[in-house]
VOVOTI-519982 format. One record per atom (N, C-alpha, C, O, CB): x, y, z; residue in three letters. Coordinates in steps of 0.02 Angstrom, whole numbers, plus 50000, padded with zeros to 5 digits. Glycine has a CB too. Layout:
XYZala;...
***
This chain:
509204731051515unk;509454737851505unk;510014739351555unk;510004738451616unk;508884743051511unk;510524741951514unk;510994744751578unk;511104748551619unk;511234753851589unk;511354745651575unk;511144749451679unk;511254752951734unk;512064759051745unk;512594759051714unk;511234746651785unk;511924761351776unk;512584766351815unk;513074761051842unk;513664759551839unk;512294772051891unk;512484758951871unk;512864754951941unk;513264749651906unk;513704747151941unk;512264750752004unk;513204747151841unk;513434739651808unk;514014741451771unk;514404737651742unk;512854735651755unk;514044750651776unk;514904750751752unk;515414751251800unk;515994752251783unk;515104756751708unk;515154750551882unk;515344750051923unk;516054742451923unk;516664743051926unk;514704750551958unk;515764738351921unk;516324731251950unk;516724732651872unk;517314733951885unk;515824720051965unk;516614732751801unk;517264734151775unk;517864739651776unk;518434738151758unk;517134733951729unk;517714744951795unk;518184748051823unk;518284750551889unk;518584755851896unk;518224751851793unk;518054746851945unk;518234743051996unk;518954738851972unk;519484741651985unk;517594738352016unk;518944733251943unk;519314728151912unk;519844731651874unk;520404729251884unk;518904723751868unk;519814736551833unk;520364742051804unk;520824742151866unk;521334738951878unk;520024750551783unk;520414748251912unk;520884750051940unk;521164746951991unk;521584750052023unk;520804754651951unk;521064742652003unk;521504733752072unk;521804733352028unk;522364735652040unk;521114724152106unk;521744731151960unk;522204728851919unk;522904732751915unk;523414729851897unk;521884728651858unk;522884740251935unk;523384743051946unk;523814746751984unk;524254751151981unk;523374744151924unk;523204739652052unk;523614743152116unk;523514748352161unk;523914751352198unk;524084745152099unk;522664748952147unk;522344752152181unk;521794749352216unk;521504744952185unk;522224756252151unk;521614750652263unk;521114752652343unk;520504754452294unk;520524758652249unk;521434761352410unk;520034751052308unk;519504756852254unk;518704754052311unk;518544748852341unk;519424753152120unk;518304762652300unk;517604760552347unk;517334764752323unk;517584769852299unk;517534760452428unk;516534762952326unk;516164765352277unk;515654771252309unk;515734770552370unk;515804759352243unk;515314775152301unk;514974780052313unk;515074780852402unk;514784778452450unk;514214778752281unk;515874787052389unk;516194789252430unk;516144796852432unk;516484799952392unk;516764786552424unk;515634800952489unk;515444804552484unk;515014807052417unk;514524803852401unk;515824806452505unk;515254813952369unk;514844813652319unk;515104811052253unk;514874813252200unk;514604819452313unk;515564806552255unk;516134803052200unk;515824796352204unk;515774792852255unk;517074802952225unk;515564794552128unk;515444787952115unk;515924782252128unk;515714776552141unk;515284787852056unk;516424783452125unk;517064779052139unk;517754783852172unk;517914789352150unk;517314775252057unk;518024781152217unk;518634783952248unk;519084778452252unk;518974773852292unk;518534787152318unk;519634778452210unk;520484774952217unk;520894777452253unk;520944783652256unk;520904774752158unk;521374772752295unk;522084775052318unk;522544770852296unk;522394765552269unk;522184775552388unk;523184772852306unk;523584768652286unk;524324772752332unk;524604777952315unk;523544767852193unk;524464768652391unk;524964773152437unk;524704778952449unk;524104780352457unk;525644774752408unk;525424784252450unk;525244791752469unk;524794794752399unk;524514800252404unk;526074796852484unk;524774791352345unk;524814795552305unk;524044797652289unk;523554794052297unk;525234793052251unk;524044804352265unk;523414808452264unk;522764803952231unk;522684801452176unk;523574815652218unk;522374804352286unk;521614801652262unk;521494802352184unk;521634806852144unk;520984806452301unk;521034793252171unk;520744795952088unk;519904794752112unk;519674790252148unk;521074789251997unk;519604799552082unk;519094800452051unk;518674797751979unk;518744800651925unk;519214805252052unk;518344793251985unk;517974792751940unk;517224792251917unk;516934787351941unk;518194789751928unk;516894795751881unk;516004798251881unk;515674793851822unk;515874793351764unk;515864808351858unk;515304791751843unk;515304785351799unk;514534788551764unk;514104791551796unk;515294776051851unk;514514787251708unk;513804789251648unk;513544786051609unk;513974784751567unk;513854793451602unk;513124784051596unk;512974778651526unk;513114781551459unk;513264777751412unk;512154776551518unk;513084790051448unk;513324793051406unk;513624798051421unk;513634799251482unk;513004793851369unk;514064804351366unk;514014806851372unk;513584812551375unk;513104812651336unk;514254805451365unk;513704818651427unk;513214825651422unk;513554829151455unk;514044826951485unk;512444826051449unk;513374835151457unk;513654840551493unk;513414841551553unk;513534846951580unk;513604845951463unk;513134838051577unk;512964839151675unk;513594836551675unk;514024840351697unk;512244834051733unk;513844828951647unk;514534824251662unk;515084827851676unk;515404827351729unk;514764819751604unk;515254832851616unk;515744837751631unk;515664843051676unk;516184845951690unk;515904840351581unk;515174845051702unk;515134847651755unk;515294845051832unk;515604846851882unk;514624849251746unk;514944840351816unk;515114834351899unk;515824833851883unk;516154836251928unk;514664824051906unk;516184831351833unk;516834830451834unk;517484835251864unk;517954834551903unk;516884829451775unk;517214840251824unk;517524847951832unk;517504849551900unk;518004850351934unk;517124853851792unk;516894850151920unk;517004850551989unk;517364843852044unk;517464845052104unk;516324852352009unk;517484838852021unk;517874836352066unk;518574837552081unk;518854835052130unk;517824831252057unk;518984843152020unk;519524843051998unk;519814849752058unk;520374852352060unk;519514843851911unk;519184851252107unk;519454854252174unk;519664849052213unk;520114851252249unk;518934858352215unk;519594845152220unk;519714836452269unk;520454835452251unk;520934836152289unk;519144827652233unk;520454833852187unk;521244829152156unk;521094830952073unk;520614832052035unk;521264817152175unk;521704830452072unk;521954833751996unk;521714826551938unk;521634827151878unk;523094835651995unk;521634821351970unk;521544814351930unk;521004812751944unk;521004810852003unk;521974808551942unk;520504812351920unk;519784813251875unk;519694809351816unk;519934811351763unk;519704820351849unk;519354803651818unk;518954800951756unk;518274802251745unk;517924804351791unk;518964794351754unk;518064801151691unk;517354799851672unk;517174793051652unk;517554791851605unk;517164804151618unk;516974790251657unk;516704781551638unk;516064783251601unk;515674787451624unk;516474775351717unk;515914779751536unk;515534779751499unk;515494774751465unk;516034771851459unk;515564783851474unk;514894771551428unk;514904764651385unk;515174767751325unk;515244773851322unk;514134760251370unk;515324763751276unk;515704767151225unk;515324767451162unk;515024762951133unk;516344763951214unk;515424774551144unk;514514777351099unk;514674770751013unk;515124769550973unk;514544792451054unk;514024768551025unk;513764763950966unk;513494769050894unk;513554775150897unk;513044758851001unk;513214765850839unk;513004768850803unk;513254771850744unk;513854772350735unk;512834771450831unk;512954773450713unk;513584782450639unk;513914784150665unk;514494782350654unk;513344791350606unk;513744789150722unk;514144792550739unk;514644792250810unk;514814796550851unk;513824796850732unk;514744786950806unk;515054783350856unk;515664785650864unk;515824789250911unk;515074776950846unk;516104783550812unk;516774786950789unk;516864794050808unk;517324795650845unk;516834786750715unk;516434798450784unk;516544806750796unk;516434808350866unk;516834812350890unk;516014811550752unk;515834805550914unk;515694806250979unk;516154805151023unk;516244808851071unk;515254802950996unk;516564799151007unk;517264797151034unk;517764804751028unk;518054807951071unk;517634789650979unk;517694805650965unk;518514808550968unk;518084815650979unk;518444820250997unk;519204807650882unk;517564816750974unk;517424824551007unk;517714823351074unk;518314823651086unk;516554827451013unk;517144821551129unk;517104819851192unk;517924818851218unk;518144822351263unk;516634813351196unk;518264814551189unk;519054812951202unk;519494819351198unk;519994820451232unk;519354807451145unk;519234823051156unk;519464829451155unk;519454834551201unk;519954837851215unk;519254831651115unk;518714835551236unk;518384838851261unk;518914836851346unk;519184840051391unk;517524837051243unk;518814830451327unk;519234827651417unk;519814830051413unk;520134832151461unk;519394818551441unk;519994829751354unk;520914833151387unk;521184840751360unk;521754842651348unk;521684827051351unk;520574844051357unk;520524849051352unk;520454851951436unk;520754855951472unk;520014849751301unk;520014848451442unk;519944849651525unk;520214847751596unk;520064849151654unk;519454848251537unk;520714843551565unk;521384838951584unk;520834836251644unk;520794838651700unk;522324843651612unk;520394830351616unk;519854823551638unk;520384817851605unk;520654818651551unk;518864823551590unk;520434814051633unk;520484806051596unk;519794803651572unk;519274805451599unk;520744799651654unk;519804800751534unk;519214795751495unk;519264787551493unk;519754785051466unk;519194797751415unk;518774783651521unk;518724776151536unk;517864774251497unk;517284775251517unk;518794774751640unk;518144771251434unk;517614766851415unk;517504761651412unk;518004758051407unk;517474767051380unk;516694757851414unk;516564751551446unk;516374750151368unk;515924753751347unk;515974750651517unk;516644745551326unk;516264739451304unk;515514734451294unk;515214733151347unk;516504737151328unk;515294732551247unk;514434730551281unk;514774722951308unk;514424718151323unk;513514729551202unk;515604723051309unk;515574714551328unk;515754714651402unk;515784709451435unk;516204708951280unk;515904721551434unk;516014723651486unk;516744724251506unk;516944723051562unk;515684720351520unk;517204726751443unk;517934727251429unk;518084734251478unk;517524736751483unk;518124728051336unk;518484737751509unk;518474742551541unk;519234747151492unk;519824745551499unk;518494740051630unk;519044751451457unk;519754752451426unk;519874762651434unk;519514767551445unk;519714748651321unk;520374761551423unk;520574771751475unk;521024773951407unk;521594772151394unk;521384772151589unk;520534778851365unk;520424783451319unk;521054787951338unk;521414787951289unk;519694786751322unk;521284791151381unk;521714797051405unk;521564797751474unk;521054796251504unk;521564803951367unk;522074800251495unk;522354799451565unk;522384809051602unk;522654813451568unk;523314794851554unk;522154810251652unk;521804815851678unk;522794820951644unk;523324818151631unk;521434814651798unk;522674826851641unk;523364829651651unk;523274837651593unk;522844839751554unk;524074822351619unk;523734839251611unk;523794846951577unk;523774845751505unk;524054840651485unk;524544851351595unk;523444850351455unk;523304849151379unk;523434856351352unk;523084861051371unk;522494846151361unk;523994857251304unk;524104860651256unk;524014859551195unk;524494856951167unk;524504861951259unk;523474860951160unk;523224858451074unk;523864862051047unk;524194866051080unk;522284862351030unk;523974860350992unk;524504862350943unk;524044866450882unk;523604864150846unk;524944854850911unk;524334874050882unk;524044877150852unk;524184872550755unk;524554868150732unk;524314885250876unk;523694876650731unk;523784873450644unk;523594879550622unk;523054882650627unk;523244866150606unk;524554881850576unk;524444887050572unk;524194886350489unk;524144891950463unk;525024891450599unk;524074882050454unk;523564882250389unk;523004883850389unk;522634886350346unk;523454877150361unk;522884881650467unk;522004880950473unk;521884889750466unk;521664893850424unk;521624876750572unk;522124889650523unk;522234897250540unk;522344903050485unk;522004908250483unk;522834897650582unk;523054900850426unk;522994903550381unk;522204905350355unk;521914910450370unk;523374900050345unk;521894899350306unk;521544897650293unk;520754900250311unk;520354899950264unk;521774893350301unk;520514902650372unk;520134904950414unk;520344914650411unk;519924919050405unk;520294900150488unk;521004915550416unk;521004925350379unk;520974923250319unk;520484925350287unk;521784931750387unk;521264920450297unk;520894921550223unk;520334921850185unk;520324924550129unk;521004918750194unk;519864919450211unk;519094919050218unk;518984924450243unk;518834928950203unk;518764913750257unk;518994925850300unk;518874931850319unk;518984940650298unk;518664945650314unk;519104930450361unk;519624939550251unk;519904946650194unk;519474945650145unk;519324950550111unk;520764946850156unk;519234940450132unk;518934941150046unk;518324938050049unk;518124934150006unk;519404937049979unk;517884940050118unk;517174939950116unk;517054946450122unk;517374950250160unk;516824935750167unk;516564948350083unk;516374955750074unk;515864957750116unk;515284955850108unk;516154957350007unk;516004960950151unk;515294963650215unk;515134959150261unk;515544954650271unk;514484965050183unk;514584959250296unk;514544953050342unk;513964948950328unk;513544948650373unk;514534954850416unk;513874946350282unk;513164945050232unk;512784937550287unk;512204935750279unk;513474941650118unk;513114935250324unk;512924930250376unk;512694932250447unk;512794937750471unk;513474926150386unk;512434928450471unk;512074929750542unk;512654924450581unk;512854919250553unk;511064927050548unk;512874926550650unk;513364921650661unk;512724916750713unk;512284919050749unk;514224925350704unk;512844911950704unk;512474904950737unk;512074900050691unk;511944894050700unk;511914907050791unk;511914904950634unk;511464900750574unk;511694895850538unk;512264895850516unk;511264904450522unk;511124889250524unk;511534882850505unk;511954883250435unk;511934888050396unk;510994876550498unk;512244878850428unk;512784880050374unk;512364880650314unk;512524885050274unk;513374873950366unk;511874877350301unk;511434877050231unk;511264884450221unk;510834887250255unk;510654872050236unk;511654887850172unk;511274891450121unk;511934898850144unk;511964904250116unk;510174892350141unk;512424896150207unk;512944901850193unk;513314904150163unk;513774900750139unk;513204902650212unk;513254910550152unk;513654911450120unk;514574912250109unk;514994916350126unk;513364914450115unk;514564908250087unk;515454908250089unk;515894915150040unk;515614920350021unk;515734899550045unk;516604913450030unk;516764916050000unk;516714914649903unk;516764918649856unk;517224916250037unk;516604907749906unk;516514904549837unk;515954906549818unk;515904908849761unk;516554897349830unk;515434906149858unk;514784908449858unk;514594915349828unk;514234916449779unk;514604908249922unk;514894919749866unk;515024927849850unk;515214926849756unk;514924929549709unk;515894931849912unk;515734922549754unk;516004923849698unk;515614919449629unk;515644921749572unk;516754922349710unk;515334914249640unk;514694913049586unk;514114916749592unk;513684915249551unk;514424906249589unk;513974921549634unk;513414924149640unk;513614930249588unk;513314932149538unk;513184925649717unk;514254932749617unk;514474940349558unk;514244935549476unk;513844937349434unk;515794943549562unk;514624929649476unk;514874928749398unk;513924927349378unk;513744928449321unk;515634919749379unk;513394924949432unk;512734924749414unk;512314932849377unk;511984934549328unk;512404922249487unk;512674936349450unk;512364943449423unk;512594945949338unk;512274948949295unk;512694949749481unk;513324942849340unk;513474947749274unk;512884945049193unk;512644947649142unk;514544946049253unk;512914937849233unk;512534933849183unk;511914937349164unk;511704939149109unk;512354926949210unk;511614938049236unk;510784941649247unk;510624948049200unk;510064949549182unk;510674944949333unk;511384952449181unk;511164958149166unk;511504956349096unk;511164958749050unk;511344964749213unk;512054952949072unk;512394953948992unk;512204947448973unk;512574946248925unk;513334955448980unk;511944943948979unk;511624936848943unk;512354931648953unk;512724930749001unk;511344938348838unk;512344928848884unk;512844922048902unk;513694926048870unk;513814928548815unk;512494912348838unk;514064925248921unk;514524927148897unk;515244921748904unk;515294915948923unk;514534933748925unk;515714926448881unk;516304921648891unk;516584922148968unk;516514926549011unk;516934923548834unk;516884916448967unk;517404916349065unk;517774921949075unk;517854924949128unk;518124909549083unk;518074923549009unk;518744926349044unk;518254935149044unk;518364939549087unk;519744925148977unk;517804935848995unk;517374942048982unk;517094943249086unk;517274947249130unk;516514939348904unk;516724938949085unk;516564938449166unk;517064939149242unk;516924941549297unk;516304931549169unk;517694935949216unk;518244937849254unk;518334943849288unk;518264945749346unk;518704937549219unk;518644947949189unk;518754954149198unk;518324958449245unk;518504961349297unk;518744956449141unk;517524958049207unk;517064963549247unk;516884961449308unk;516544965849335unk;516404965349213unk;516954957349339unk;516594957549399unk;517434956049457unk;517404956549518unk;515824950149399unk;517934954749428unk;518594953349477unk;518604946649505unk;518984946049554unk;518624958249541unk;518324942249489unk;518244933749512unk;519004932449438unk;519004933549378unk;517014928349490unk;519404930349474unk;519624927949439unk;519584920749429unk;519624920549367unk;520044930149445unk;519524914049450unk;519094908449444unk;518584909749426unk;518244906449466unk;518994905149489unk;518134912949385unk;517784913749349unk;517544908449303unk;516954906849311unk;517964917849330unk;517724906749277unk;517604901049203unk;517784895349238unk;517634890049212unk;518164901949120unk;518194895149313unk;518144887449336unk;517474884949377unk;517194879549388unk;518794885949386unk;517364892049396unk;516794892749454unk;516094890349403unk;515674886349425unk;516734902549492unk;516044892849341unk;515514892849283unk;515534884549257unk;515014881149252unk;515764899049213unk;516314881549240unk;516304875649238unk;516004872149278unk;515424870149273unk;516744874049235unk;516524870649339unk;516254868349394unk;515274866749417unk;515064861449440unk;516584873249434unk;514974871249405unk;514224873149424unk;514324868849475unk;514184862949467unk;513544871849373unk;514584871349537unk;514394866549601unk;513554867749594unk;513154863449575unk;514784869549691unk;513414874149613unk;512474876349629unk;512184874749569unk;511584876049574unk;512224885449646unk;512264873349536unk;511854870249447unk;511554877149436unk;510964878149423unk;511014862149447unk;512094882949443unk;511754889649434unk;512034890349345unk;511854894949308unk;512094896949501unk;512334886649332unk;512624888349255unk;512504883749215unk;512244878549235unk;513354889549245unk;512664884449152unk;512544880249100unk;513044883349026unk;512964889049004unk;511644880349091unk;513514878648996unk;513934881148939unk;513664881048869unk;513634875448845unk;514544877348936unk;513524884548842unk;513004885648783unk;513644885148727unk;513614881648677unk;512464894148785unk;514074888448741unk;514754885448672unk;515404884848701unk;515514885948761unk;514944891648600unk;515754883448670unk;516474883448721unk;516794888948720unk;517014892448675unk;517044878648705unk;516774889548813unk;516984895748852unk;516484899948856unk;516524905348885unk;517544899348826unk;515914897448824unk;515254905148836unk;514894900648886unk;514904894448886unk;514564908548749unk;514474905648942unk;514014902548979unk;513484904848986unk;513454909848950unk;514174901449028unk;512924904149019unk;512434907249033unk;512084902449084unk;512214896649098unk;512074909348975unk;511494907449112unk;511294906749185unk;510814901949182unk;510484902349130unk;511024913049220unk;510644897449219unk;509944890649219unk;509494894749268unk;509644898749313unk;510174880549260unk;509124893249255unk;508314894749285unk;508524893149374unk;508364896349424unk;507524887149243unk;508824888449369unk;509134886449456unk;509704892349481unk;509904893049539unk;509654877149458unk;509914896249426unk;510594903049445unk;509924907549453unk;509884909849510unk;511364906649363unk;509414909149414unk;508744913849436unk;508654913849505unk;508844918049546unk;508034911349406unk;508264907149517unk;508224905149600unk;508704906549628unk;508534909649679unk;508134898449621unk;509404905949625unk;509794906549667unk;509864916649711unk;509874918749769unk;510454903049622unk;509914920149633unk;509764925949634unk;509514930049680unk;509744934849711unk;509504926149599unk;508684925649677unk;508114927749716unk;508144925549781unk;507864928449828unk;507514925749689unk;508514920049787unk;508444920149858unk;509204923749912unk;509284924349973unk;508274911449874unk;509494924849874unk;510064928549884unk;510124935349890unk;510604938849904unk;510394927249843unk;509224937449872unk;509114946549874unk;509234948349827unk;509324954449828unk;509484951249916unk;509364943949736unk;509384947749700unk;509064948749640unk;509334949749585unk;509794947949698unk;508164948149659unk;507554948749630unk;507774955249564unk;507494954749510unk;506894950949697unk;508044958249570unk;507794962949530unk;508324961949482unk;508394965849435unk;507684969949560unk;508644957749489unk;509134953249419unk;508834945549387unk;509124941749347unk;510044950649457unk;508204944849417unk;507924937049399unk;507904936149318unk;508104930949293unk;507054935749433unk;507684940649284unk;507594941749238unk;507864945649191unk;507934951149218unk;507254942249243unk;508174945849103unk;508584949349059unk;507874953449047unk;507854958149007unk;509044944848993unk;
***
């Protein structure tokens, strides 16, 4: 099993390799580099990531502005996403990042320094827009994503209700009265298997649009 201490000699070996002085549990810094005048590096070495790490890190960034974290490099599914979270997270907090290999490769993710994300103004679009054409605040903010309600959501639930109370009707009939205009794509579509097309362009509600109803608070439409 691997140790703290065994990510020690590969990035030891990093940093000689580029000309640096390096010694190991120097005061409360797992590793301390020099290289000439130039400002001390820091590096906190972890078998994973966690958030004590970024804390120990963060606080070294009163010492010297150049700060790594050393970590083995996450295995597994979700290997990929842990990387580019965490990688994120470091230069968000302007940390460098150094990952170890299981062959004991020593390789440097991003380099400690000032980080400006680039806004995305689609996203952004995208996010008020959701926000104008959700009706009320029908969510609890922290609750897991299963069963929120979105804005699409809002809008098969109307085209469910109209179902609940006028039986099977046409798309564009459902449109009109309830203001969904995707209406008949939303009915096509049946992402929630809340619909079912009884002739072309007429729809009506499945026993699974009932359930949906009811658990949505709207028992007293379960039934024509």
């Amino acid at each position: 099993m691997m140790r703290e201490q065994d990510l020690y000699a590969p990035v030891k070996m990093l940093l000689e390799g580029q000309g640096y002085t390096v010694k190991g549990e120097v005061g409360s810094a797992d590793i301390v580099a020099r290289r000439g005048d130039e400002p001390p590096v820091i590096v906190e070495l972890k078998l994973r990531f966690s958030l004590a790490l970024f804390h120990q890190a963060v606080a070294r960034l009163a010492i010297t502005d150049v700060v790594y974290i050393a970590v083995c490099r996450p295995g597994g599914r979700t290997a990929r996403r842990t990387l580019r979270d965490n990688l994120a997270l470091c230069r968000r907090l302007g940390l460098g990042l150094i990952t170890l290999s299981a062959d004991g490769r020593a390789e440097v993710q991003c380099d400690p320094g000032p980080y400006a994300p680039r806004k995305s103004n689609p996203r952004r679009a995208r996010l008020l827009r959701e926000f104008e054409r959700l009706k009320g605040d029908p969510n609890t903010g922290g609750s897991t994503r299963r069963g929120i309600v979105t804005v699409y959501r809002q809008d098969a639930l109307a085209c469910a209700v109209h179902l609940a109370q006028n039986g099977a009707s046409k798309g564009a009939d459902v449109a009109r009265a309830t203001g969904v205009a995707r209406a008949t794509r939303i009915m096509s579509d049946n992402h929630y298997g809340w619909f079912q097309r009884v002739r072309t362009g007429i729809y009506d509600l499945t026993k699974s649009g009932q359930t949906g109803l009811a658990y949505h608070g709207c028992k007293h439409l379960q039934a024509r």
